[in-house]
C-alpha positions as CSV (number, residue, x, y, z in Angstrom):
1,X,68.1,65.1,59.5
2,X,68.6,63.8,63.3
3,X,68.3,60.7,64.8
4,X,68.0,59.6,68.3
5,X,68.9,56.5,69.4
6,X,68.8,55.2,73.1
7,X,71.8,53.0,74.7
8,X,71.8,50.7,77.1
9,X,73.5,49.0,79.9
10,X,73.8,45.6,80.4
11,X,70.4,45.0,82.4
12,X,68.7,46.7,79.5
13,X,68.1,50.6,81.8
14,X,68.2,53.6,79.0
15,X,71.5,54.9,80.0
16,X,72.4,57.5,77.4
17,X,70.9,58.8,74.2
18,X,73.1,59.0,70.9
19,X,72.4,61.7,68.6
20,X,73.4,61.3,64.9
21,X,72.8,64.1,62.8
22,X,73.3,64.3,59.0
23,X,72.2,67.1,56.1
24,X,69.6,66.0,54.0
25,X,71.1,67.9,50.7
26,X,73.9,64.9,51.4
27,X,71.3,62.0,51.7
28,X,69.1,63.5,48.4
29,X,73.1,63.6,46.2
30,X,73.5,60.1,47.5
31,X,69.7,59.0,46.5
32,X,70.1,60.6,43.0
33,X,72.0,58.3,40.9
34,X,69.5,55.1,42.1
35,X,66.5,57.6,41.5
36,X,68.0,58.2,38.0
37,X,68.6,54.6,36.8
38,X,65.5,53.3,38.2
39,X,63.8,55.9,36.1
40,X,65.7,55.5,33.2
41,X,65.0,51.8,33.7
42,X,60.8,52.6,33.8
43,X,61.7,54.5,30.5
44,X,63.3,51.8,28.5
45,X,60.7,49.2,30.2
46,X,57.9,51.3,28.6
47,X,59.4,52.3,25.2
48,X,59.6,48.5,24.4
49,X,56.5,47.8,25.8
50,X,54.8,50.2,23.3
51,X,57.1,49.0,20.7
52,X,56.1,45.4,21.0
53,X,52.1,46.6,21.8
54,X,52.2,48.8,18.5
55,X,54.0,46.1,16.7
56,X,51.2,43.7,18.0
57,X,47.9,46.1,17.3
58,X,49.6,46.4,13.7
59,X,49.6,42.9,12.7
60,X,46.6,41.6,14.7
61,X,44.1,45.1,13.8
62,X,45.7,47.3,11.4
63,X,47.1,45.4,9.2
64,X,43.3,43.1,8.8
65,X,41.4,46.5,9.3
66,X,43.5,48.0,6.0
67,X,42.7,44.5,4.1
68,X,39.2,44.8,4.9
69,X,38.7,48.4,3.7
70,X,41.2,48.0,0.9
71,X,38.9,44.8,-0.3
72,X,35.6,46.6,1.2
73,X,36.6,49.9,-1.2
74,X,37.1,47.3,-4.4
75,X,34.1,46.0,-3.9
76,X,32.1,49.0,-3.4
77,X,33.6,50.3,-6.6
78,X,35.1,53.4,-4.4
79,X,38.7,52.6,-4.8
80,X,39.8,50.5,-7.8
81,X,43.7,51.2,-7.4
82,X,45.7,48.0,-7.2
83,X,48.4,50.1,-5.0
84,X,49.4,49.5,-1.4
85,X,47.7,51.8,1.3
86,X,50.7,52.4,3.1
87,X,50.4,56.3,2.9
88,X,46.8,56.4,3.6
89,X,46.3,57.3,7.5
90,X,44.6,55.1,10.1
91,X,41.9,57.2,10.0
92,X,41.4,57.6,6.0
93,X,41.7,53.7,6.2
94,X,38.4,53.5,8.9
95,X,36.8,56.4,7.0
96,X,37.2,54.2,3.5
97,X,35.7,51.1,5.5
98,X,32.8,52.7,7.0
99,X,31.9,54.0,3.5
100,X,32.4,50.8,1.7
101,X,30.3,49.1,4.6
102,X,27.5,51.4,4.4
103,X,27.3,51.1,0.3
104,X,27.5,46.9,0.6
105,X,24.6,47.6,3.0
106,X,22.5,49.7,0.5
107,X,23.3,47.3,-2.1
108,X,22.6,44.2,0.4
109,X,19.2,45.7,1.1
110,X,19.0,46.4,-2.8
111,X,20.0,42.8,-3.6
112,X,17.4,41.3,-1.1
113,X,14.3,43.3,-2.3
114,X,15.2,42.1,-5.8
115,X,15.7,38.4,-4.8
116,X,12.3,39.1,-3.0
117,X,10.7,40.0,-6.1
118,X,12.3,37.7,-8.5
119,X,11.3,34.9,-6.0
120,X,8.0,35.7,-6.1
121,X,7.9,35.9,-10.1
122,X,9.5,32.6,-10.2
123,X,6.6,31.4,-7.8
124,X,4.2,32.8,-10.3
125,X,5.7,31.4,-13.4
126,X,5.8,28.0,-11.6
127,X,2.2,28.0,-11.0
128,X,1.3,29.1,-14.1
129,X,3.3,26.6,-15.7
130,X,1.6,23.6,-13.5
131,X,-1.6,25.0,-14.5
132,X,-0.5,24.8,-18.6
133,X,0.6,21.4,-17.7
134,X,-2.5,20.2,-15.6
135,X,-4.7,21.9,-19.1
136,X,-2.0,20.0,-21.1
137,X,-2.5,16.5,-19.7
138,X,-6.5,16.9,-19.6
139,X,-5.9,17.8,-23.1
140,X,-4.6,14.3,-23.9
141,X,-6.3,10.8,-23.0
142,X,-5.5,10.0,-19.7
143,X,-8.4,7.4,-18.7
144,X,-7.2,3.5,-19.4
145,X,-9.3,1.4,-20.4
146,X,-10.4,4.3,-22.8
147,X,-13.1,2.4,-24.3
148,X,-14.9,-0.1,-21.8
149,X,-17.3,-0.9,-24.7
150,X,-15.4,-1.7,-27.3
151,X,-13.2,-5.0,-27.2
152,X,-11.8,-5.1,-30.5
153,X,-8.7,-3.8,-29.3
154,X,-6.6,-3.1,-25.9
155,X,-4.8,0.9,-26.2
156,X,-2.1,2.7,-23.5
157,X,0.2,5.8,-23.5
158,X,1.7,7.8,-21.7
159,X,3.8,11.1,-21.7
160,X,6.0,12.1,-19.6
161,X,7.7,15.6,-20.2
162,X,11.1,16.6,-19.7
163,X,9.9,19.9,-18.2
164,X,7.1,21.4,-16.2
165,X,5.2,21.0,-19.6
166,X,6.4,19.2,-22.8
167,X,6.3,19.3,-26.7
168,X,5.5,15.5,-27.5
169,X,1.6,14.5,-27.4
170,X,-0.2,11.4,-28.1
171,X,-3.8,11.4,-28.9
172,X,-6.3,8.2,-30.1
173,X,-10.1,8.8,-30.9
174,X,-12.7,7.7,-32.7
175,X,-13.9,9.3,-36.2
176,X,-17.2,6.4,-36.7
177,X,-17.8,3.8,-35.1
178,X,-15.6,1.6,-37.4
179,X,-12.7,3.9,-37.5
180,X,-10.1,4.9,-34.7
181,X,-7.8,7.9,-35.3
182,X,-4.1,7.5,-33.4
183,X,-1.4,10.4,-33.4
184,X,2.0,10.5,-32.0
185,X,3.7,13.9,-32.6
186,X,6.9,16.0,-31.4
187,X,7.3,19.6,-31.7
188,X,10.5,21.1,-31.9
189,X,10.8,22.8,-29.1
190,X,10.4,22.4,-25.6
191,X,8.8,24.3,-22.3
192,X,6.1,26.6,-23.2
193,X,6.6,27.6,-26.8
194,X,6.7,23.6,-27.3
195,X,3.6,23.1,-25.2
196,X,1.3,26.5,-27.1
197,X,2.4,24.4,-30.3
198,X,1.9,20.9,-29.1
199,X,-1.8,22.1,-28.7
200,X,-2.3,24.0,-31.5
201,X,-1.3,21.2,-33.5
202,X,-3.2,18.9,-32.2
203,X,-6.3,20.5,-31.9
204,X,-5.7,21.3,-36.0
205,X,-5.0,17.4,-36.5
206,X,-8.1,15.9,-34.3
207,X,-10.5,18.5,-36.0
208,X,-9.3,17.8,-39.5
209,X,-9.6,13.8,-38.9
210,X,-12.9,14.4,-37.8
211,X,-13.9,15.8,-41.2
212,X,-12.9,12.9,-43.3
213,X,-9.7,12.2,-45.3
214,X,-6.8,10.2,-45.6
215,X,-3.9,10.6,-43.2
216,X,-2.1,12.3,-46.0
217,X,-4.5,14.6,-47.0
218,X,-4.9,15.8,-43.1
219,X,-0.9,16.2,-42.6
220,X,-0.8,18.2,-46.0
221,X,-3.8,20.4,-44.5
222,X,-2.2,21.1,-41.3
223,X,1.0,21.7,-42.3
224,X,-0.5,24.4,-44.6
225,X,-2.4,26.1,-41.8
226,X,1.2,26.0,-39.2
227,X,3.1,27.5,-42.6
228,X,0.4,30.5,-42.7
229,X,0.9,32.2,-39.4
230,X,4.7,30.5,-38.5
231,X,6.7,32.8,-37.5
232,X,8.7,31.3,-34.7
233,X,9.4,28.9,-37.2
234,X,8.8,25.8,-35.1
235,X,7.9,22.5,-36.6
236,X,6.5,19.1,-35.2
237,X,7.0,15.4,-36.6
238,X,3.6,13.8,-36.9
239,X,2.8,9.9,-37.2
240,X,-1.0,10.0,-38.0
241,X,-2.6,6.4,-38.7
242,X,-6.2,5.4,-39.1
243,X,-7.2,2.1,-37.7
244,X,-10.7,0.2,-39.6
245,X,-11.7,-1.8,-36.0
246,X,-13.9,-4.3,-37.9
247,X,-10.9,-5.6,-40.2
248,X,-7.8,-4.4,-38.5
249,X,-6.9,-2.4,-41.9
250,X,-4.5,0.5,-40.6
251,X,-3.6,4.0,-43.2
252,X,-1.0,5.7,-41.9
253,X,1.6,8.9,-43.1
254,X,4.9,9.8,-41.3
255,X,5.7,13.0,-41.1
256,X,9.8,13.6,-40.2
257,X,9.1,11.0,-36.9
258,X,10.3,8.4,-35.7
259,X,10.3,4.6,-37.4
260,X,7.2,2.3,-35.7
261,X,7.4,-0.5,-34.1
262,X,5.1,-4.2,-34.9
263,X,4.5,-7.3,-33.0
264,X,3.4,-9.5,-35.5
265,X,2.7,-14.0,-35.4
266,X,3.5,-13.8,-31.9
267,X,7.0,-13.7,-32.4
268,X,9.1,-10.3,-31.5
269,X,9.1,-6.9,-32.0
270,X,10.5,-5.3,-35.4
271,X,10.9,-1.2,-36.3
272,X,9.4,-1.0,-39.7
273,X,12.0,1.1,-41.6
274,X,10.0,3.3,-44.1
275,X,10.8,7.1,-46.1
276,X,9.4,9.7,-44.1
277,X,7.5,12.8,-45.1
278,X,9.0,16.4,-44.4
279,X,7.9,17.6,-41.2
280,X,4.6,19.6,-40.8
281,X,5.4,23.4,-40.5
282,X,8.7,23.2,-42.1
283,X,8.1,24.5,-45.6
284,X,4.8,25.1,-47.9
285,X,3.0,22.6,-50.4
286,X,4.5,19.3,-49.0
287,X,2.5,16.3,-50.6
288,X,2.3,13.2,-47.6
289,X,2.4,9.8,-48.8
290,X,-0.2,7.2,-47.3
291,X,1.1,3.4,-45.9
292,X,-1.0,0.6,-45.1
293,X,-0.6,-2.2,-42.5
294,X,-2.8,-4.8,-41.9
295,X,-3.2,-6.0,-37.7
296,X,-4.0,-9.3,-37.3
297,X,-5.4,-10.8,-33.9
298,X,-2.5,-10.2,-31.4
299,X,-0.9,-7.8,-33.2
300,X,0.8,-4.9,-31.9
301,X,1.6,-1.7,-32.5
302,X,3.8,0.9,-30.8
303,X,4.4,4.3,-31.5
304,X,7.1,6.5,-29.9
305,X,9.0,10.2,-29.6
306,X,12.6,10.2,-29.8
307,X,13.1,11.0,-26.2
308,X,12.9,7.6,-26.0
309,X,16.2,6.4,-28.2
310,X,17.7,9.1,-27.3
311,X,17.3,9.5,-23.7
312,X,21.2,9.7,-22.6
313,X,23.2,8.7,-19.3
314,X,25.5,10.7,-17.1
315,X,28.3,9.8,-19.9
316,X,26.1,11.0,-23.2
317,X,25.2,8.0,-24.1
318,X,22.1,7.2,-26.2
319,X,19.5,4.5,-25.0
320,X,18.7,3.8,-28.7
321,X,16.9,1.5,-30.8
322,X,18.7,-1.3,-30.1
323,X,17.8,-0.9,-26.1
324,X,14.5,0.2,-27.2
325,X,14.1,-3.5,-29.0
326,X,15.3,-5.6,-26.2
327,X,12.8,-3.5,-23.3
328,X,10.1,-4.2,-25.9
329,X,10.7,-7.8,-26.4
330,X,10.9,-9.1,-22.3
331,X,8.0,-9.4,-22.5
332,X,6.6,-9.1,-26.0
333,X,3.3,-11.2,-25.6
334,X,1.8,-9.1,-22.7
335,X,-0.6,-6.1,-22.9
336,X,-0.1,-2.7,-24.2
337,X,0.5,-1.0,-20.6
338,X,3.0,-4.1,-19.4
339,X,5.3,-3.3,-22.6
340,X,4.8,0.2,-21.7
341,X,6.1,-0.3,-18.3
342,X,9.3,-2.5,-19.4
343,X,10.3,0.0,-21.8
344,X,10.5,3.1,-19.0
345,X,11.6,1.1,-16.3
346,X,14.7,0.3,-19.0
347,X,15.2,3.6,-19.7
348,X,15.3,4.9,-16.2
349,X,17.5,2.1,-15.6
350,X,19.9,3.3,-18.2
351,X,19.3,7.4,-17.3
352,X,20.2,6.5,-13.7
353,X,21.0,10.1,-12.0
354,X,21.4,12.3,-15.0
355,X,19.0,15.0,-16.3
356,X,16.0,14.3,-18.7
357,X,16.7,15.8,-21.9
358,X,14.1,15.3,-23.7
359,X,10.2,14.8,-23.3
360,X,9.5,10.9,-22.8
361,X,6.2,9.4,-24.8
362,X,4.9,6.2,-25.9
363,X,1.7,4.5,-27.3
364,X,1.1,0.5,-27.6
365,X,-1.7,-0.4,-29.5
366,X,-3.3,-4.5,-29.2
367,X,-5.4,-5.5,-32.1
368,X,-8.0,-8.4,-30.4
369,X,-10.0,-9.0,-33.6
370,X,-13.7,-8.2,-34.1
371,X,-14.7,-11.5,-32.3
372,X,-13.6,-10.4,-29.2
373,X,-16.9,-8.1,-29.5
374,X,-19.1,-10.5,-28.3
375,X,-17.0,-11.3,-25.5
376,X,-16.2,-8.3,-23.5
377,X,-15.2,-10.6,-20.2
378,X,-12.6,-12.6,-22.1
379,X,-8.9,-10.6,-21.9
């Protein structure tokens, strides 16, 4: 390598030129140990790099990606080993994930069509079941007054079931003019089956009544029809009485249900503890015993399922009879659909948020006297 360099005088005029001349082999020995270091210095500069980069990709990708798969493969019923996958490859590990992926989508798909279709059978059963309850409740009397003509006597109830359709019914009608039929019944089960025998039973019980016969005589009838063809082996408690509208003489049986309730000399009201009868349904040749009553003007009478003392709180506690007593006697002098009212207002009062149990029915029957005949405008 040469190098020219100019000199100068004093007044800056090129006087001279100095020429410097060196080997280049000498310059390149002299260059090598810097090039060396510096590349030595690269080398180390990139092997941590990729150290700390690998280190970095491990625990931020690897490490979640073989998670994933490991959980993915469980899941997907393709690897059920509890062991580590430490010495399964990187690409074994993406190859497990995109298999497990692709079976939880097949079985995603799977899962949604059979949502789809249970969906739309639930839809189906849920319309069916409002139309058995809309047939249920046109089955029972559901028009107050029921009888604008006749004065003799003031009648409400109501039913309110636990489920889309119930097991309790109520029913009133009249056999003659003179006599009015009233039932209050409970079958032992609930939903569906408790609604197909809530009917059947009551279309046995107002069809029998109709003939003629003592309360008695119809529950022993009934109950011998429900034992012939019973092979579910349900059963309902029955309270069938028969009311004489000109006298206010009342005939009743109790079959397995619930204790009734009177309002008698304007005073309160008192349940009327009696023996039952077994319940209709439960077992052949069962002989009902007939009670009588007599309703005197202002007398009432009210008639009730057990999902009334029963009805319980968030805590499983019953309303019971005791509760029952106290809603009936707020106001014990007013009319049948007043009591009616106190009474569920108590009990949804004492319910609060927790879930009805059991189907909710009631009936409150006034006797006016067959003076009040003549006057249908007095109340």
């Amino acid at each position: 390598m040469t190098t020219m360099v100019p000199v100068k005088d004093s007044e800056g005029t090129v006087t001279a030129l100095l020429c410097i001349q060196r080997p280049i082999r000498e310059m390149i020995q002299a260059l090598l140990p810097y090039l060396m270091m510096i590349f030595v210095g690269v080398a180390l500069i990139e092997i941590l790099v990729c150290i700390l980069a690998t280190r970095f990709i491990n625990k931020s990708i690897i490490n979640p990606v073989e998670k994933v798969s490991k959980e993915a493969s469980r899941f997907a019923k393709e690897n059920t080993k509890s062991e580590p996958l430490g010495e399964i490859s990187r690409y074994e590990v993406l190859k497990n994930l995109a298999g497990s992926i692709d079976f939880m989508e097949t079985e995603m798909t799977s899962y949604i069509k059979n949502l789809t279709a249970v969906t739309a059978e639930k839809e189906r059963i849920g319309a069916e079941i409002s139309i058995a309850a809309q047939i249920q409740n046109d089955a029972l009397p559901a028009v107050f007054p029921p009888f604008p003509d006749r004065h003799e006597f003031d009648i409400y109830a109501s039913m309110d079931p636990a489920r889309g359709v119930g097991g309790d019914f109520y029913n009133f009608f009249f056999i003659d003019d003179d006599h009015l039929a009233l039932v209050m019944a409970d079958v032992s089960g609930k939903g569906i089956p408790g609604a197909l025998f809530m009917m059947v039973t009551n279309i046995l019980i107002t069809e029998r009544t109709k003939i003629g016969g003592t309360p008695a005589e119809i529950l022993s009838f009934v109950n011998e029809r429900h034992c012939e063809h019973n092979k579910a082996e349900m059963f309902v408690t029955v309270w069938l009485g028969i009311l004489e509208v000109s006298t206010g003489h009342l005939i009743y049986a109790n079959a397995g249900h619930e204790d009734h309730t009177v309002y008698r000399n304007n005073k309160v009201f008192e349940i009327v503890k009696e023996k039952h009868g077994f319940v209709v349904g439960g077992m052949e040749g069962v002989r009902y015993k007939n009670f009588e009553m007599q309703l005197n003007k202002g007398d009432k009478l009210f008639l009730y399922t057990d999902g009334v003392p029963e009805a319980t709180d968030k805590d499983d506690n019953m309303f019971g009879t005791d509760r029952m007593a106290d809603a009936l006697n707020i106001e014990p002098a007013a009319g049948p659909e007043q009591i009616l009212k106190n009474v569920r207002k108590a009990v949804d009062e004492f319910v609060g948020d927790a879930e009805p149990f059991d189907d909710l029915t009631m009936m409150c029957l006034e006797y006016r006297g067959p003076e009040l005949s003549e006057k249908p405008d007095d109340k």
